[in-house]
C-alpha positions as CSV (number, residue, x, y, z in Angstrom):
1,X,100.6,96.3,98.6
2,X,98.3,94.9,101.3
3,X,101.4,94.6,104.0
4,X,102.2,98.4,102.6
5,X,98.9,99.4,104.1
6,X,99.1,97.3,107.1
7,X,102.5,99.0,107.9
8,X,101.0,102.4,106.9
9,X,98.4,102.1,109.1
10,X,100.7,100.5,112.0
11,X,102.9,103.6,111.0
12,X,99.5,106.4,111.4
13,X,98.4,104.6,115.0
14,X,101.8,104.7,116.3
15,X,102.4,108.1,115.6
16,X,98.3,109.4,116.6
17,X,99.5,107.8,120.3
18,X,102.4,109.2,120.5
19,X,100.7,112.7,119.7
20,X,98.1,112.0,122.6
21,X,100.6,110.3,124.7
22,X,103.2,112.7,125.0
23,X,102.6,116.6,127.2
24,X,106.2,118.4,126.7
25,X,106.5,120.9,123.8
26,X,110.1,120.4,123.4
27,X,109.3,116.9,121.9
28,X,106.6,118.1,119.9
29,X,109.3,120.1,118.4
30,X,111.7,118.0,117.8
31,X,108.7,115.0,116.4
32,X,107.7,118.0,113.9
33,X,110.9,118.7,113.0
34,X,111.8,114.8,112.1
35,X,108.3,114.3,110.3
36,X,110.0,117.7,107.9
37,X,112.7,115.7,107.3
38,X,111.1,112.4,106.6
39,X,109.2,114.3,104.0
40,X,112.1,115.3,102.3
41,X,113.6,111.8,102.0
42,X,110.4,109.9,100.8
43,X,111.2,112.5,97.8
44,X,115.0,112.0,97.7
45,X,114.3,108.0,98.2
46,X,112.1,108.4,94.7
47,X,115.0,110.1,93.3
48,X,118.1,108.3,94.4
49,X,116.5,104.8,95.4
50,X,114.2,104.2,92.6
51,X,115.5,106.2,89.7
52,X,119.1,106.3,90.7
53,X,119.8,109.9,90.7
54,X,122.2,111.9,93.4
55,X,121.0,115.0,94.2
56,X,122.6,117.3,96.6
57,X,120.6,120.5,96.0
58,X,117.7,119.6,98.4
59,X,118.3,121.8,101.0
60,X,117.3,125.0,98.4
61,X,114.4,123.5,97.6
62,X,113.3,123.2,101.3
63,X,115.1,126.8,101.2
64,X,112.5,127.7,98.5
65,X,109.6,126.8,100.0
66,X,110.3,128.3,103.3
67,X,111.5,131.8,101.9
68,X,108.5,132.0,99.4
69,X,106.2,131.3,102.3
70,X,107.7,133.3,104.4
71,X,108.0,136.3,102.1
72,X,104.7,136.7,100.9
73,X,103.1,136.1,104.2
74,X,105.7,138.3,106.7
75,X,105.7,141.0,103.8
76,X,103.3,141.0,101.1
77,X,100.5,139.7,103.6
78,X,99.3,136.8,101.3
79,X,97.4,134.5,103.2
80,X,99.6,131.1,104.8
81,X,97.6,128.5,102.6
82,X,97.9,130.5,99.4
83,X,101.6,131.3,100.1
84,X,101.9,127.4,100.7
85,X,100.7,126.7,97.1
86,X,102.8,129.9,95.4
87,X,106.0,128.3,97.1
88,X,105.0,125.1,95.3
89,X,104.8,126.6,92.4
90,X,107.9,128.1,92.9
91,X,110.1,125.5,93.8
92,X,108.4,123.4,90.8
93,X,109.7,126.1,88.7
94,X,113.0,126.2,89.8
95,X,113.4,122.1,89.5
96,X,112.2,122.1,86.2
97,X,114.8,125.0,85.4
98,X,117.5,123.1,86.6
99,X,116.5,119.6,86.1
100,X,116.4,119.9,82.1
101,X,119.6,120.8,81.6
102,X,121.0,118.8,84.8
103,X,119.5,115.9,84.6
104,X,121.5,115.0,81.2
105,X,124.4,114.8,83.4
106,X,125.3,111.1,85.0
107,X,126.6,110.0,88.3
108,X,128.8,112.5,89.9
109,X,128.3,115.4,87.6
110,X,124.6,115.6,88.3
111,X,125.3,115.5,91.8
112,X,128.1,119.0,91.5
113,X,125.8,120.0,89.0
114,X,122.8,120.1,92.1
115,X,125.6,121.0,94.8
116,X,126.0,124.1,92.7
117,X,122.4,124.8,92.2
118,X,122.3,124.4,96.2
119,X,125.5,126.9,97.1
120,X,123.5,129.4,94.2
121,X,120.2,129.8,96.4
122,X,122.0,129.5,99.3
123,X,124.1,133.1,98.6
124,X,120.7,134.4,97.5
125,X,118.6,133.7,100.7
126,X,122.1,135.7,102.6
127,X,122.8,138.1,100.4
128,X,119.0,139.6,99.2
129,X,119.0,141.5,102.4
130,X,116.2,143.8,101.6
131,X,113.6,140.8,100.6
132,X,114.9,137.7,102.7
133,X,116.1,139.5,105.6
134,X,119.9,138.1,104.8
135,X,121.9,136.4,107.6
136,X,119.8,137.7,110.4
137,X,116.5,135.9,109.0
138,X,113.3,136.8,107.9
139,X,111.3,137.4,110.9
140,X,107.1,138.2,111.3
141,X,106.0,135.1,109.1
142,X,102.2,134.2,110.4
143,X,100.9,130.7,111.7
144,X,99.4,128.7,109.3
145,X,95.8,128.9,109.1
146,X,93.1,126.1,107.5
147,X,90.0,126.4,106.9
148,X,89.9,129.5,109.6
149,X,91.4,127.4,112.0
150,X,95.3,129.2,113.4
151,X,97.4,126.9,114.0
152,X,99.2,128.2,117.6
153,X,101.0,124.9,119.2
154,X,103.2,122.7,118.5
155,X,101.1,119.6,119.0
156,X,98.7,121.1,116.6
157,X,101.3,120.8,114.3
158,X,102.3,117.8,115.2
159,X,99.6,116.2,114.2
160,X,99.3,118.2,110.8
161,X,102.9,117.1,110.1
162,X,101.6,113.6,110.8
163,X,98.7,113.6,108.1
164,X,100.8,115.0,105.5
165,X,103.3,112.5,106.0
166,X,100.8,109.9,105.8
167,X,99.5,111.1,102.8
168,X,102.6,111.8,100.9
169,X,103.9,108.3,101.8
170,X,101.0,106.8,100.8
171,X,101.2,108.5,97.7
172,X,105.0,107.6,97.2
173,X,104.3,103.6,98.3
174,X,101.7,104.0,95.4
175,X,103.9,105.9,92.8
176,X,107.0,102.8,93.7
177,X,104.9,99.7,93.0
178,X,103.0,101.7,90.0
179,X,104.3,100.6,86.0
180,X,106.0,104.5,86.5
181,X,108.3,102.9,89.7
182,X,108.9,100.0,88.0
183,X,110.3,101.7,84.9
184,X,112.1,104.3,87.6
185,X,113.9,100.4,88.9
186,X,114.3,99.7,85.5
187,X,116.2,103.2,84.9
188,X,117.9,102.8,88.3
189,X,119.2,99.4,87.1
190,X,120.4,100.3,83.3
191,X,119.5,103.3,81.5
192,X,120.2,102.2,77.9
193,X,118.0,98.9,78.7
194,X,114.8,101.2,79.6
195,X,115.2,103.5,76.4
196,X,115.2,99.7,74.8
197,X,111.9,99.3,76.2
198,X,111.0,102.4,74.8
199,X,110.7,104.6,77.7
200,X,111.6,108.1,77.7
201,X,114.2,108.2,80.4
202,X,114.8,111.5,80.0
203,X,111.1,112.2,80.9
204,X,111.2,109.8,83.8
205,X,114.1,111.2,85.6
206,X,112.5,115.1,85.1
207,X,109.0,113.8,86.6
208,X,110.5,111.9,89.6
209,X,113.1,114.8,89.8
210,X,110.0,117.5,90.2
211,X,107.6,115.1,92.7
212,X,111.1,114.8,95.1
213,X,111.5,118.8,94.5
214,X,108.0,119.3,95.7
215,X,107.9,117.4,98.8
216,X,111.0,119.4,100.2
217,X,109.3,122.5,99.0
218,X,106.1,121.7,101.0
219,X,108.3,120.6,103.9
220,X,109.9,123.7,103.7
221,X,106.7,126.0,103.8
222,X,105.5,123.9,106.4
223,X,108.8,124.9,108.7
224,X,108.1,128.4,108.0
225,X,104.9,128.4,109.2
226,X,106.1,126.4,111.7
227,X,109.1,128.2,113.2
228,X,108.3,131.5,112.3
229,X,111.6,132.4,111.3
230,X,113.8,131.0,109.1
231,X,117.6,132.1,108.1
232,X,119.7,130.8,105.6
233,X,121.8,128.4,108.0
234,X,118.5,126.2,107.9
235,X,119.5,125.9,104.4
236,X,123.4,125.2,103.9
237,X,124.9,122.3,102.0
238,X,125.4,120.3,105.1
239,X,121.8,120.0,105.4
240,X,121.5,118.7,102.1
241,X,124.1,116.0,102.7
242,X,122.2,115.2,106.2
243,X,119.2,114.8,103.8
244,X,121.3,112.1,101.5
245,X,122.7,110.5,104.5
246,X,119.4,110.1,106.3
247,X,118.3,107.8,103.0
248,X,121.8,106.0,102.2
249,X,121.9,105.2,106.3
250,X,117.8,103.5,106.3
251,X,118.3,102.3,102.6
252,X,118.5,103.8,99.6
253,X,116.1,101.5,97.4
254,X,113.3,101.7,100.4
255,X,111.2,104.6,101.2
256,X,110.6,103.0,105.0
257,X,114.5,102.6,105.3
258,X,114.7,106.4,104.4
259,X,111.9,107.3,107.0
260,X,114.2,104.7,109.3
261,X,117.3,106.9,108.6
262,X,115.0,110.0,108.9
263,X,114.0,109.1,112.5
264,X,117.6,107.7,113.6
265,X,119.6,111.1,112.5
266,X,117.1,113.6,113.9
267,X,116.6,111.9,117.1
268,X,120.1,110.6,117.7
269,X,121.9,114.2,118.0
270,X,119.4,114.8,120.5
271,X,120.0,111.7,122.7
272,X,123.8,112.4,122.2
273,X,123.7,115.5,123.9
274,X,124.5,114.2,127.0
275,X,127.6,113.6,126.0
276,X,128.5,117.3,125.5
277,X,131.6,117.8,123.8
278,X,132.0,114.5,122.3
279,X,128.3,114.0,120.9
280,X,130.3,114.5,117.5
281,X,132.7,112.1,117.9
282,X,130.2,109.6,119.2
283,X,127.7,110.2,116.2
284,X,129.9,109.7,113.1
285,X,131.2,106.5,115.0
286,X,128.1,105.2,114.9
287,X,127.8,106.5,111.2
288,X,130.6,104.8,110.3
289,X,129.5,101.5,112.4
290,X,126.4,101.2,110.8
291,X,127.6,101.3,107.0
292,X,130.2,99.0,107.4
293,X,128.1,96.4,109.1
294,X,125.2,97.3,107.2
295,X,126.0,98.6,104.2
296,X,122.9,97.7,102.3
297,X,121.4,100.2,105.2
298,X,119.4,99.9,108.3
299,X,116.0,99.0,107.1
300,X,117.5,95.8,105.1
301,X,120.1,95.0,107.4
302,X,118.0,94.6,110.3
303,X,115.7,92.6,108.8
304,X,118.4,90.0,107.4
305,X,119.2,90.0,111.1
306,X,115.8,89.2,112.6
307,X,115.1,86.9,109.8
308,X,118.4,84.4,110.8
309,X,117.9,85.2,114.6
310,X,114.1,84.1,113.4
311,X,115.8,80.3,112.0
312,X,118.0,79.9,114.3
């Protein structure tokens, strides 16, 4: 664990200068907007990396958490931080209602079984006009306040986003090398060999199923806050495949490799955009690039290559 801190703290300075460095909004936005998504996939990484499960459902989540956020605040005029903690709630309830009966399911039925779950919520947010504001959005939804203090910027933000992240993947690199991650590996690995060991593997994949539902729920209030507007396009099935993608392209059994994919498929669509009408093209080329000369993801693959550059 001690290079896990050393790179968590390399990680927390990096990202601290970069917050003080940098003067353009518009970067601030997109940073804030990438530390959201690496939230996400430090969950799904638990999830699909450690315990093996395929979930494609984790757009509603982040859905959940923004809507329940932004609903209370924008019309019942809750305050931010309590709305933060009911859309936890909220989201926790709705994993734990469909991760009992879904998580029995193996391979590619649990992953219809959450595409399903994620096409549900998804006709919900559009079609409850009169509470979520349907396709036009949900407008109105206030700042987030702390401890009296209104957050107004994005570099403010910014460097919330940044602690949280910090936390959480502290949190996760703890909950990975913890006898819990190892039995996760061990689940990952062969199911009927951990029940041999007497764990509850129906118990392990509901936990790890609810901690990977709560971190896209938080990331999802946070957006609200953050955007202060959300609509149900933030929420489609294509951004819950982005989501898988982001941790299959950095490495599915690593939670840096999914912050790694995190950071390359946020930013890249923006650096593409020079290239206008072909910025499509030229990103699923690279998609397609990367896992067939690094199929084991970039995180790993990189690293096999710096280590035999490193002999040679």
């Amino acid at each position: 664990m001690k290079k896990q801190y050393l790179a968590l703290i390399i990680l927390g300075g990096f990202l601290l200068a970069t917050g003080f460095i940098n003067r353009n909004d518009y970067y601030f936005n997109v940073l804030n907007i990438l530390i959201l998504n690496g939230l996400v996939v430090i969950g799904l990484s638990l999830l699909m990396g450690y315990a093996g499960q395929v979930s494609l459902g984790h757009a509603a989540f982040y859905g959940l958490g923004a809507y329940t956020s932004g609903i209370l605040t924008a019309k019942y005029g809750l305050s931010p931080l309590a709305a933060l903690l009911a859309a936890q709630g909220v989201t926790l309830i709705a994993a734990l209602l469909i991760g009992i009966p879904a998580l029995r399911l193996k391979g590619h039925y649990l992953a219809m079984a959450t595409l399903g779950f994620g096409i549900i919520v998804y006709v919900v947010f559009k079609e409850l006009i009169s509470l979520t504001g349907g396709p036009s959005g949900l407008v109105g939804i206030p700042p987030l306040q702390v401890a009296g203090f209104t957050f107004l910027e994005s570099k403010q933000y910014y460097f919330l986003f940044v602690g949280v992240l910090l936390v959480s993947l502290l949190l996760a690199l703890h909950l990975a090398h913890s006898p819990f991650g190892r039995a996760l590996l061990a689940l990952h690995d062969s199911e009927a060999a951990t029940m041999a060991l007497g764990y509850d593997t129906g118990r392990l994949k509901l936990i790890v199923f609810l901690l990977s539902a709560a971190l896209a729920g938080l990331a999802g209030s946070l957006y609200a806050h953050f955007a202060m507007f959300i609509s149900p396009m933030s929420f489609t099935f294509i951004h819950s495949v982005k989501f898988v993608t982001m941790v299959v392209v950095g490495g599915v059994a690593s939670l840096w490799g999914a912050l790694l994919g995190a950071v390359v498929l946020s930013l890249l669509p923006e650096v593409l955009t020079v290239f206008e009408d072909y910025d499509v093209l030229i990103f699923g080329t690279i998609l397609v690039v990367i896992m067939i000369f690094l199929p084991e993801g970039l995180f790993k693959g990189l690293g096999n290559l710096f280590l035999k550059h490193k002999k040679t």
